[in-house]
N, CA, C and O atoms as a CHARMM CRD file, in Angstrom:
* protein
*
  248
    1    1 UNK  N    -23.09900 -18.22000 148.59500 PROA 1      0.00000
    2    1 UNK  CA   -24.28800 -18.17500 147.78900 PROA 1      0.00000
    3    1 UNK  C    -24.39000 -16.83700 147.08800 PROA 1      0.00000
    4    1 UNK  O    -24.34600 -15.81300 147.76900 PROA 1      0.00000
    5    2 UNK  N    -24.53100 -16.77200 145.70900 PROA 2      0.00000
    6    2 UNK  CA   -24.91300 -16.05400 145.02500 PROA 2      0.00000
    7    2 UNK  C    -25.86800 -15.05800 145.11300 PROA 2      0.00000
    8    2 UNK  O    -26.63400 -15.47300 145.98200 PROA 2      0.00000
    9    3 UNK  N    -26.20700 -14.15700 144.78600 PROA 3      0.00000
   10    3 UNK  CA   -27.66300 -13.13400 144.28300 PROA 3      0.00000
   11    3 UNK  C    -28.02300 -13.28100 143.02800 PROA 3      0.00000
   12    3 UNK  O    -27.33400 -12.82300 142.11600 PROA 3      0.00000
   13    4 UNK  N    -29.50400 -14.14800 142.75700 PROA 4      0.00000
   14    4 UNK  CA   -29.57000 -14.30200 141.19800 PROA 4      0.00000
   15    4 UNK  C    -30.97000 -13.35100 141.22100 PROA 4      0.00000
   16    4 UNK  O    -31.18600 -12.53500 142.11700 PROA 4      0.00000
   17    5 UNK  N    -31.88200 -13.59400 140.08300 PROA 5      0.00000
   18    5 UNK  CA   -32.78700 -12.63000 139.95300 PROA 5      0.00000
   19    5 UNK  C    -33.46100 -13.12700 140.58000 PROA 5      0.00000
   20    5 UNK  O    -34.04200 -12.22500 141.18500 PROA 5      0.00000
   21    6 UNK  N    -33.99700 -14.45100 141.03300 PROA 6      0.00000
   22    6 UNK  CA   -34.81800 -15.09600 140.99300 PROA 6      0.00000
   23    6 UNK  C    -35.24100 -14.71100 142.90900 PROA 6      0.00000
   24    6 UNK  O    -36.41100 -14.62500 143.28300 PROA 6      0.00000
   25    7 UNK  N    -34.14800 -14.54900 143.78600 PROA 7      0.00000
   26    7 UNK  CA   -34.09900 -14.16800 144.86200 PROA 7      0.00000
   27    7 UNK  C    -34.26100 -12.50100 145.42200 PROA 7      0.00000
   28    7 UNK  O    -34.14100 -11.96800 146.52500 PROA 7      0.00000
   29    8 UNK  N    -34.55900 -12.06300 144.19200 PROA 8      0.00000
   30    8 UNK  CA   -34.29000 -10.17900 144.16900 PROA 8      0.00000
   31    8 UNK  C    -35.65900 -10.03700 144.98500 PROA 8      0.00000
   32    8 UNK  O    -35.72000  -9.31800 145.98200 PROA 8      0.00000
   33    9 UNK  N    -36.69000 -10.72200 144.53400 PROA 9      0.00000
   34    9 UNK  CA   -37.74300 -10.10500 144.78100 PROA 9      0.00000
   35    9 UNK  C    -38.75800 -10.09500 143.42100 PROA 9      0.00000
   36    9 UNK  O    -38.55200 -10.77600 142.41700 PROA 9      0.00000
   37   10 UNK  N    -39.63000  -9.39100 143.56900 PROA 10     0.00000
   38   10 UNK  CA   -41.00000  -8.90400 142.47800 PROA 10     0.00000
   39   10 UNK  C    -40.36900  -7.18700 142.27400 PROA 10     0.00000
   40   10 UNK  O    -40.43000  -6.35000 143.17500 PROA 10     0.00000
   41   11 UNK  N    -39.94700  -7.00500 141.29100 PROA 11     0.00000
   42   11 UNK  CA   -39.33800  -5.39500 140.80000 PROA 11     0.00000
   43   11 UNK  C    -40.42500  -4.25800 141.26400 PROA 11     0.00000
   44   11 UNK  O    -40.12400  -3.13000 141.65600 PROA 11     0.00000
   45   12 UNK  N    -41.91800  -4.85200 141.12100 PROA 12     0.00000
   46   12 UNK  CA   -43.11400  -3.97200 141.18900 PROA 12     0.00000
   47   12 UNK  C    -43.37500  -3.75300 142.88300 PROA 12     0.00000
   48   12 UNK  O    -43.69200  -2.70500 143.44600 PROA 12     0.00000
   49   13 UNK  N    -43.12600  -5.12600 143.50300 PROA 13     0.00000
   50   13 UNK  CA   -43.59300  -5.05600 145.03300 PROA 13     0.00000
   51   13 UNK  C    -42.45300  -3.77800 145.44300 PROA 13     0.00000
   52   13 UNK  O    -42.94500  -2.69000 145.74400 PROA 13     0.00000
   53   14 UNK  N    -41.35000  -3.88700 145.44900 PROA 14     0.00000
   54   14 UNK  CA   -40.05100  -2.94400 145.67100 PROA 14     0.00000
   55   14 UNK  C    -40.34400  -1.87500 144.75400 PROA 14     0.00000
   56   14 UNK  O    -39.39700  -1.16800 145.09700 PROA 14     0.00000
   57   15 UNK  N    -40.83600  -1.29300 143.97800 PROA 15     0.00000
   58   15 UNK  CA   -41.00500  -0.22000 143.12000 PROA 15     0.00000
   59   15 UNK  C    -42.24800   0.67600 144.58000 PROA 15     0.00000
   60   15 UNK  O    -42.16600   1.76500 145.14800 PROA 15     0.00000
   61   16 UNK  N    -43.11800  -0.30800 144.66700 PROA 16     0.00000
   62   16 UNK  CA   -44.77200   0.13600 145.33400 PROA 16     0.00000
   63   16 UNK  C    -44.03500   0.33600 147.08300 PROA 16     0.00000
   64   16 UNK  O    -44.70600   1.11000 147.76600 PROA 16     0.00000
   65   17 UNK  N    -42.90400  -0.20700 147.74100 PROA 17     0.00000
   66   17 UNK  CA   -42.72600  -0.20800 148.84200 PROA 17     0.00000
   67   17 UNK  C    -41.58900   1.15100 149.27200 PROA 17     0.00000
   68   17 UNK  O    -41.47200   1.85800 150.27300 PROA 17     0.00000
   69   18 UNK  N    -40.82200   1.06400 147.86800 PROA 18     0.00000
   70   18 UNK  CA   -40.13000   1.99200 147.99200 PROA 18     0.00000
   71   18 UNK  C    -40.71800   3.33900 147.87700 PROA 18     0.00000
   72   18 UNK  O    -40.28000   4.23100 148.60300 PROA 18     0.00000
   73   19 UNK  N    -41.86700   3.62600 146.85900 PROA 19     0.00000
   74   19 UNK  CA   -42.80400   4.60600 147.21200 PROA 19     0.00000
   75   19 UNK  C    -43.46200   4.63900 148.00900 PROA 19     0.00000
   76   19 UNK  O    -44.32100   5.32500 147.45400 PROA 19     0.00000
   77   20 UNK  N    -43.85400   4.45900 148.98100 PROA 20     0.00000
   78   20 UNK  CA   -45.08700   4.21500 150.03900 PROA 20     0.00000
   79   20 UNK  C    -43.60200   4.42900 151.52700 PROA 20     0.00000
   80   20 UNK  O    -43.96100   5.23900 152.38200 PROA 20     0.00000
   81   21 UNK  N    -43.02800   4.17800 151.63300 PROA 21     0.00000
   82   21 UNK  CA   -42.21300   3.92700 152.22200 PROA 21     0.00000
   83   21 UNK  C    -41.15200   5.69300 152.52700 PROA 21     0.00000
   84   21 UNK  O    -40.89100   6.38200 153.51400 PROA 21     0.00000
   85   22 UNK  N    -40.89000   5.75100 151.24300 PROA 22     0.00000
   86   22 UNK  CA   -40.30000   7.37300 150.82100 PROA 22     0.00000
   87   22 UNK  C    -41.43100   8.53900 151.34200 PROA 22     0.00000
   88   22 UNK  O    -41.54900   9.43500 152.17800 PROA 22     0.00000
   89   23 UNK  N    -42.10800   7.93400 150.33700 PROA 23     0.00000
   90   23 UNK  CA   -43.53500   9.27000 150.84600 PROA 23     0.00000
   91   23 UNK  C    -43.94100   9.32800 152.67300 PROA 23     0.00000
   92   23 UNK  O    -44.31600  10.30300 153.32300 PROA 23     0.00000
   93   24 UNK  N    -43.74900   8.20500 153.04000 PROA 24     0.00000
   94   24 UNK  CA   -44.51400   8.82100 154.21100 PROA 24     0.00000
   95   24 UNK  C    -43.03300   9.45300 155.01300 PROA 24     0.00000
   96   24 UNK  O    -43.03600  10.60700 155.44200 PROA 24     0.00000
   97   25 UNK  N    -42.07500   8.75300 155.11800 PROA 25     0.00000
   98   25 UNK  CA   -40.68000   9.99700 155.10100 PROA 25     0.00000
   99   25 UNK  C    -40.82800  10.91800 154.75200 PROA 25     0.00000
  100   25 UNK  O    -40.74600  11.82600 155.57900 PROA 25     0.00000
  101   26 UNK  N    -41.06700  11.19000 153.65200 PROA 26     0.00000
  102   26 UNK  CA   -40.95200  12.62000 153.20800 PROA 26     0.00000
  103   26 UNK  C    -42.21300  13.62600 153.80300 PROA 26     0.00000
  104   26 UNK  O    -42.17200  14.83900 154.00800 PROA 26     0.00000
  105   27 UNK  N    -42.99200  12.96600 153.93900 PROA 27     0.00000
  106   27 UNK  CA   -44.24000  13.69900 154.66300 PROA 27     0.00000
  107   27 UNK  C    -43.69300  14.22200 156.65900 PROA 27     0.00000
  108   27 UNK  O    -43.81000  15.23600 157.34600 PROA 27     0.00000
  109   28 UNK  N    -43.18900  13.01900 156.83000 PROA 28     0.00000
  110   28 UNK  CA   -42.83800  13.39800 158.21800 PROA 28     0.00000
  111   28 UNK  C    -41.88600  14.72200 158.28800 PROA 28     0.00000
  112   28 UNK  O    -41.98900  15.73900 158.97500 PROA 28     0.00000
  113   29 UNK  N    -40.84100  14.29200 157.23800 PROA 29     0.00000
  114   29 UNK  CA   -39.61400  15.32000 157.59200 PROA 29     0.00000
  115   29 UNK  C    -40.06800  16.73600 157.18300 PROA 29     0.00000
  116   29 UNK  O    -39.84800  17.73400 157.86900 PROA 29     0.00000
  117   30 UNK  N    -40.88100  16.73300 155.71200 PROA 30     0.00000
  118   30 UNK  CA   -41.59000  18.23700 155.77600 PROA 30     0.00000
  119   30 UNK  C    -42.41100  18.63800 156.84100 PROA 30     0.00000
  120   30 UNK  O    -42.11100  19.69500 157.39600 PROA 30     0.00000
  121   31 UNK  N    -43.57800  17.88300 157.31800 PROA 31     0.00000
  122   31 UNK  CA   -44.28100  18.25100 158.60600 PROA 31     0.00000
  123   31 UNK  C    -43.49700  19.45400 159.55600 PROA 31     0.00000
  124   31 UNK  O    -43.74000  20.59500 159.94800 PROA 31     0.00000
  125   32 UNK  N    -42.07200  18.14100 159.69400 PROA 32     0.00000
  126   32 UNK  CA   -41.46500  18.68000 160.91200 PROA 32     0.00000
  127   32 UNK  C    -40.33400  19.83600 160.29400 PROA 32     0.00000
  128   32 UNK  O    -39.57700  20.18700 161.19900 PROA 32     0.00000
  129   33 UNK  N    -40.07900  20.41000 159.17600 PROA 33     0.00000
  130   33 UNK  CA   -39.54400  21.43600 158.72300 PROA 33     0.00000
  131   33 UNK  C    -41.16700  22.79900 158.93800 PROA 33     0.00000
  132   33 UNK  O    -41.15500  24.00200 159.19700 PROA 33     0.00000
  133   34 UNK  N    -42.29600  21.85500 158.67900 PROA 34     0.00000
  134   34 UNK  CA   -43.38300  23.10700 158.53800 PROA 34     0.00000
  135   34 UNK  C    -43.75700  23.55800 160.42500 PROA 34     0.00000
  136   34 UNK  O    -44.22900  24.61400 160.84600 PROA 34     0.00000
  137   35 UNK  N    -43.50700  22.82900 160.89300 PROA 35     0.00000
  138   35 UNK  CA   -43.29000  22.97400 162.79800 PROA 35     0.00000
  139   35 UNK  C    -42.27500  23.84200 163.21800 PROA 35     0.00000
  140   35 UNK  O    -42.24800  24.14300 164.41200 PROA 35     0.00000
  141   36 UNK  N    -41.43900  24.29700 162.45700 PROA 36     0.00000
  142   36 UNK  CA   -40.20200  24.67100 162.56800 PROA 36     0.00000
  143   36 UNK  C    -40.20200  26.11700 161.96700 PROA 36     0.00000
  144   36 UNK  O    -39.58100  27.10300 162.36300 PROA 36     0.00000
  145   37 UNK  N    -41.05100  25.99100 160.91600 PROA 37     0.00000
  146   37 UNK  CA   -40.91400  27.26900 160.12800 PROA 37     0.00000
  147   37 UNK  C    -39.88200  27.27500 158.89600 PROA 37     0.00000
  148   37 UNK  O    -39.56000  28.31300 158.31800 PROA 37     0.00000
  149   38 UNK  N    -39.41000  26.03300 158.56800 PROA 38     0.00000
  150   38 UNK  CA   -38.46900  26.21300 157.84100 PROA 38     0.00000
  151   38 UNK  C    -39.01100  25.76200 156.04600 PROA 38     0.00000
  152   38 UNK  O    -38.39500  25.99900 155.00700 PROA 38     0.00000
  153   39 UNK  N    -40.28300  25.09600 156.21100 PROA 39     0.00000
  154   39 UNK  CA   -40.47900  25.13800 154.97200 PROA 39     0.00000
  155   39 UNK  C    -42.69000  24.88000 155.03300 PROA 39     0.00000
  156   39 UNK  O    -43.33000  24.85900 156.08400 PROA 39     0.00000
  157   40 UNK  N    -43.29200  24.73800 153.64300 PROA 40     0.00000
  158   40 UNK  CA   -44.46800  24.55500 154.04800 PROA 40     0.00000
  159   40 UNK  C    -45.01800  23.19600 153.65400 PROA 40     0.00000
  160   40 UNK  O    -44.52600  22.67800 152.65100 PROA 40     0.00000
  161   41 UNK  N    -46.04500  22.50200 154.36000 PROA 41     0.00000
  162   41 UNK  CA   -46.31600  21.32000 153.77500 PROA 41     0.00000
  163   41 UNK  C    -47.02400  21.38700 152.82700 PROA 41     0.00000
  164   41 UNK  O    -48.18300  21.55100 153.20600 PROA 41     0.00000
  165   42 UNK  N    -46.93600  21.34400 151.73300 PROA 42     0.00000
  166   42 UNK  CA   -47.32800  21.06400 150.76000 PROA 42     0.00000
  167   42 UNK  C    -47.44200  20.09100 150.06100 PROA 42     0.00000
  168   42 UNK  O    -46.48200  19.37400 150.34300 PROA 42     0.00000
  169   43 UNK  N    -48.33600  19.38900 148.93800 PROA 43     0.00000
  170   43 UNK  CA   -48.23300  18.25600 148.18700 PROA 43     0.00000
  171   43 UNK  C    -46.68000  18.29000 147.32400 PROA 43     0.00000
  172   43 UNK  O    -45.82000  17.45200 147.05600 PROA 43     0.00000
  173   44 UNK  N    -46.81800  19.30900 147.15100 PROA 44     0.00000
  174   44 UNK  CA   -45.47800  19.88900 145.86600 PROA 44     0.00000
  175   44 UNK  C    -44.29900  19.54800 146.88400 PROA 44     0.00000
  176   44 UNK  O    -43.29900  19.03800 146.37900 PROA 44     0.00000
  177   45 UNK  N    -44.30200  19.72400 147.98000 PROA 45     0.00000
  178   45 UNK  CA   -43.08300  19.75300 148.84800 PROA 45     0.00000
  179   45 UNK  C    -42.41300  18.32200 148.82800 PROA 45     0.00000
  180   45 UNK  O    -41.25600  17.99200 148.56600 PROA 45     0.00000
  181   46 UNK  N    -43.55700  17.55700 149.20100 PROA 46     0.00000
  182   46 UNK  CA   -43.61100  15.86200 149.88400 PROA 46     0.00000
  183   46 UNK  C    -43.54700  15.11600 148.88500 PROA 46     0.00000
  184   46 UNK  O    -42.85500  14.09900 148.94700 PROA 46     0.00000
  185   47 UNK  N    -44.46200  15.54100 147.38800 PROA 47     0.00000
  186   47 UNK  CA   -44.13100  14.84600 146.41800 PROA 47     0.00000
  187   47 UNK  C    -42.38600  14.91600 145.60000 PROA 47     0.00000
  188   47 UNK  O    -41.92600  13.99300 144.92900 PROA 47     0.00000
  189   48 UNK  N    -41.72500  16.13100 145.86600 PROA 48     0.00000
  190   48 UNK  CA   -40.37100  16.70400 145.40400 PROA 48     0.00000
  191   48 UNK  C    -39.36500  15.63100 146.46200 PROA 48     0.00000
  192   48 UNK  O    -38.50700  14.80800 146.14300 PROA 48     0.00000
  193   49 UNK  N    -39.91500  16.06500 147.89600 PROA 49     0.00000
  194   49 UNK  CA   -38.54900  14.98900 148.62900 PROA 49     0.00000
  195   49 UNK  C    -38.89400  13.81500 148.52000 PROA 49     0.00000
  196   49 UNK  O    -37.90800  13.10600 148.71900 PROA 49     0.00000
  197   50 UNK  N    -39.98600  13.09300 148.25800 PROA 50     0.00000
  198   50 UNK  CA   -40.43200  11.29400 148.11400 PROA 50     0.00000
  199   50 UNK  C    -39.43200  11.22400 146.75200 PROA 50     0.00000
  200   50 UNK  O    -38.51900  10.39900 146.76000 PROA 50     0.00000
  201   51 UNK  N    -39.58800  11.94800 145.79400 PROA 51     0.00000
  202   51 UNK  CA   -38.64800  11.37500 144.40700 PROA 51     0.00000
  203   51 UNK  C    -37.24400  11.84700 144.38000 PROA 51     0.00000
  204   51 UNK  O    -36.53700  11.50000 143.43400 PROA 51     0.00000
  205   52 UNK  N    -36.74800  12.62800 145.35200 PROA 52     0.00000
  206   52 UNK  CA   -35.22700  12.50000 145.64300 PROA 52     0.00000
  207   52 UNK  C    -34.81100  11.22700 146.61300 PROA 52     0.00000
  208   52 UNK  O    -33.84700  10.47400 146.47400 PROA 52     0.00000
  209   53 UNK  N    -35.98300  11.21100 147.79100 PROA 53     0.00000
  210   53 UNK  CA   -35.18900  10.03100 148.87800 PROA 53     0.00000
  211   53 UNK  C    -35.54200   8.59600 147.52800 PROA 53     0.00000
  212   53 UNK  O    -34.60600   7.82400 147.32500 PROA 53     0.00000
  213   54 UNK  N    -36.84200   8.38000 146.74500 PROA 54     0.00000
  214   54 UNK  CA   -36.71100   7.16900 145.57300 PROA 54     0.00000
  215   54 UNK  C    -35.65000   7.20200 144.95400 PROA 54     0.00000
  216   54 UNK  O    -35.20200   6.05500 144.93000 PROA 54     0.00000
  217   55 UNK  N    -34.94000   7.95700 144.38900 PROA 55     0.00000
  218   55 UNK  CA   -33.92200   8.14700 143.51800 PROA 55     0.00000
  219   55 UNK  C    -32.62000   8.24600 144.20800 PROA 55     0.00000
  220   55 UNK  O    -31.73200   8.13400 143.36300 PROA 55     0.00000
  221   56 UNK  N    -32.19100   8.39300 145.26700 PROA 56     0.00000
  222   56 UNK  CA   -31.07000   7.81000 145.93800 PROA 56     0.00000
  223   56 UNK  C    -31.18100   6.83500 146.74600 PROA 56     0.00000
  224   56 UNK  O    -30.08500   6.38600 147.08000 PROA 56     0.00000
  225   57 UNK  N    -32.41100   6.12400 147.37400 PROA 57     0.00000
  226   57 UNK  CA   -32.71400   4.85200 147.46500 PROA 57     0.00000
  227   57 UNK  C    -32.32200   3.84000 146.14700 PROA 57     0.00000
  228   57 UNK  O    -31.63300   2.82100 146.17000 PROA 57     0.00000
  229   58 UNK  N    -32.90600   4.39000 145.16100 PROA 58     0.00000
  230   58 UNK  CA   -32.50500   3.47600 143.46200 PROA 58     0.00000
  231   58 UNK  C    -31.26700   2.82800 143.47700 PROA 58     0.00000
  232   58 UNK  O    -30.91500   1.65000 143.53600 PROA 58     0.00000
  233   59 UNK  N    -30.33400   4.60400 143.36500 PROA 59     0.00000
  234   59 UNK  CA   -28.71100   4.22600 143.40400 PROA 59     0.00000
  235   59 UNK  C    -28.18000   3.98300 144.39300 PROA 59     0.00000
  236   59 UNK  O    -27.05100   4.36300 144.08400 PROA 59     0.00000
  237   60 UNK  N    -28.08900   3.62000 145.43100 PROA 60     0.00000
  238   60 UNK  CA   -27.50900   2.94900 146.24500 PROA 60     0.00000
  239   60 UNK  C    -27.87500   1.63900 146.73900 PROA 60     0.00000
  240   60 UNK  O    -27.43600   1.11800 147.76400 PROA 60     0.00000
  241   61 UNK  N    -28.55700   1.24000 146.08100 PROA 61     0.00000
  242   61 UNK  CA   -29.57800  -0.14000 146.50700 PROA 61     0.00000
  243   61 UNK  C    -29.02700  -0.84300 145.10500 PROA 61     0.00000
  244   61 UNK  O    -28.74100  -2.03600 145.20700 PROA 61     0.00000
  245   62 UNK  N    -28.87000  -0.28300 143.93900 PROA 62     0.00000
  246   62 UNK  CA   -28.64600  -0.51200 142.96300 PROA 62     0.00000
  247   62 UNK  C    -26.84200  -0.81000 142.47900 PROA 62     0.00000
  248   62 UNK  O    -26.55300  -1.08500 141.31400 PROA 62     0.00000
C-alpha cells in the first residue's frame, strides 16, 4: 500500500502538533540547561530551540 495525500493527515493539525509538541521540548531541555547553569530560560531561548527542533523535525519527516 501506497502513501497518498489523502492518508498524510490535515497539513495544519501536524503544523499545530509539531509546534506544541517542539515547544514544550524545548522548554524542558532549556529548564534543565537553566538547573545546570548552562544557559537561561528565557522566551528568546525556548522560542530559538522550538524552531530548530520544527525545522529538523520538517526535514526529516519530509
Amino acid at each position: 500500500m501506497g502513501t497518498d495525500t489523502a492518508s498524510r493527515g490535515d497539513p495544519r493539525v501536524l503544523f499545530a502538533m509539531n509546534l506544541v509538541l517542539s515547544s514544550v521540548f524545548a522548554t524542558v531541555v532549556v529548564w534543565g540547561l537553566d538547573f545546570l547553569g548552562m544557559a537561561t530560560l528565557t522566551v528568546v531561548n525556548v522560542a530559538s530551540l522550538a524552531l530548530v527542533v520544527m525545522a529538523v523535525t520538517y526535514l526529516v519527516t519530509r
